[in-house]
N, C-alpha and C positions, 0 to 999 in steps of 0.2 A: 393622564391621571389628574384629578383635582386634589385641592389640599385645602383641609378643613379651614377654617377660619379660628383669627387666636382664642376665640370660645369656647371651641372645643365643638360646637357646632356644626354639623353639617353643610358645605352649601348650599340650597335648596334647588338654586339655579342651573348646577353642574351638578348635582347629584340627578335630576330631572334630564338635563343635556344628556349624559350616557345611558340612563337607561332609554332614552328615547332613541338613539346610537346605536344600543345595544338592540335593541327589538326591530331596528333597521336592519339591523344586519341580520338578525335571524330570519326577515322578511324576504330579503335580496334573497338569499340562498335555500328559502321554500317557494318564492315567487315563480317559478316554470314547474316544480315537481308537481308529477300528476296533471298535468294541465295537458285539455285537450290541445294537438298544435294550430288546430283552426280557432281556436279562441288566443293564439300568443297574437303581444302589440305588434306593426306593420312594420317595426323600423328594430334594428339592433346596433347597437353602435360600438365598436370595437374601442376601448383609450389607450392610453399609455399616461396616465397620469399621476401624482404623487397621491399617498394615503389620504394625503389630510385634504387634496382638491376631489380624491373620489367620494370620501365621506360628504363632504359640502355637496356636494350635486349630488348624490343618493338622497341627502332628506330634505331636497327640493324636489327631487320625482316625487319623494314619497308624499309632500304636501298636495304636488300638484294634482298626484294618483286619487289620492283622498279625497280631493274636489273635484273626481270625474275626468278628470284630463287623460290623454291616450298619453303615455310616456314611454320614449324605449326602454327597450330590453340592454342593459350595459354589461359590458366585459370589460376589467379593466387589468391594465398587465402595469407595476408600478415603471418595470423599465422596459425602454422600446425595445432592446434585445430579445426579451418575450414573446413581445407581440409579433417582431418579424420571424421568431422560431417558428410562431403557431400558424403566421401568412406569408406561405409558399409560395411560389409562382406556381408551379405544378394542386398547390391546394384552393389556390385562388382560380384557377384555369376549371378545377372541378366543382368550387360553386357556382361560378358563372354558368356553368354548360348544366348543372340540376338547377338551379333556377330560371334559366333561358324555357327548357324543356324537362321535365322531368321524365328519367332513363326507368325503363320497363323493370331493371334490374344494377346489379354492381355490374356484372358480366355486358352486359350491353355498353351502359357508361365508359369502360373499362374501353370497350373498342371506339367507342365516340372520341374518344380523346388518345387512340395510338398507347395507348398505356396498358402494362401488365397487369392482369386481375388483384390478384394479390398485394402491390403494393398502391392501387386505386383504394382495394379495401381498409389497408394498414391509414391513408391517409383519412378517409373517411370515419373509420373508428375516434380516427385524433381529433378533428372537427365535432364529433357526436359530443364527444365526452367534455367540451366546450358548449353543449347543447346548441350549435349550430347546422348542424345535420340533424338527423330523424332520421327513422328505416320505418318502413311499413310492411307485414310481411304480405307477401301474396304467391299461395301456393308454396314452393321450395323457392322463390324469388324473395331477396330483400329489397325493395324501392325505396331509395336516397330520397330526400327534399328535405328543402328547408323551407320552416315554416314561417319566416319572412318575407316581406314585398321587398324591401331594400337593407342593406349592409353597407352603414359607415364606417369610413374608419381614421381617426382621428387621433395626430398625433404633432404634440403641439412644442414648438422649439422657440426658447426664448432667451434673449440674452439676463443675464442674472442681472437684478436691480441694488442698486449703493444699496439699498435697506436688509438684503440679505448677509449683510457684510463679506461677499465674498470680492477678491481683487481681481481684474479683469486678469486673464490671461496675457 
């Protein structure tokens, strides 16, 4: 939050920074709705990073987006505990094998990979709803893919710096 200046003033600089922040953010979170999947960027990158480093690299995409640049698609979970909730072994085993091959149906995939329908589908739902799966229907069949070439996933461990004033361990 900014804080006026002893004017009484607004500052024009930071009242300018959050709404530009703010309409970032309304961007981020319309930026895939309704979009065909063959038009989503080639690259999705999964973080785990703090608020204030995902906001900084959001309105660096957003400059670079605005100058035509291909930027990924970002997901960012603030703590790594998130992000490993959301990547399974067992959910990572089934994006690999839909994007190696894209499976005819759930049911097919479900046997491609030794696994029970029902909880193939359970995980798949949970992936979607991270907009990293897609279903496409065909006939009584739903077809998984993800509409990605590749899937980063980045997660960054640093010892704290003297300037964060916090004391080593």
């Amino acid at each position: 939050m900014s804080e006026t200046p002893p004017t009484g003033e607004p500052d024009d600089a930071s009242t300018e920074s959050e709404s530009r922040e703010h309409n970032l953010l309304d961007a981020e979170s319309a930026f895939l709705e309704d979009r065909d999947p063959e038009a989503y960027p080639p690259v999705l990158r999964i973080t785990s990073d703090s608020d204030e480093r995902h906001r900084r690299e959001a309105l660096d995409r957003l400059e670079r987006w605005e100058s035509g640049e291909s930027v990924p698609h970002v997901i960012n979970f603030e703590k790594p505990s998130d992000l490993r909730s959301l990547l399974t072994d067992r959910r990572l085993d089934l994006l690999r094998s839909v994007m190696g091959d894209r499976p005819a149906s759930i049911r097919r995939l479900a046997e491609r990979v030794d696994r029970d329908v029902k909880s193939v589908h359970d995980d798949l739902q949970i992936l979607a709803e991270y907009d990293i799966v897609h279903f496409e229907q065909d006939g009584r069949a739903k077809r998984p893919f993800v509409p990605y070439e590749t899937i980063e996933v980045s997660l960054e461990i640093s010892a704290a710096s003297s300037a964060d004033g916090a004391a080593p361990a």
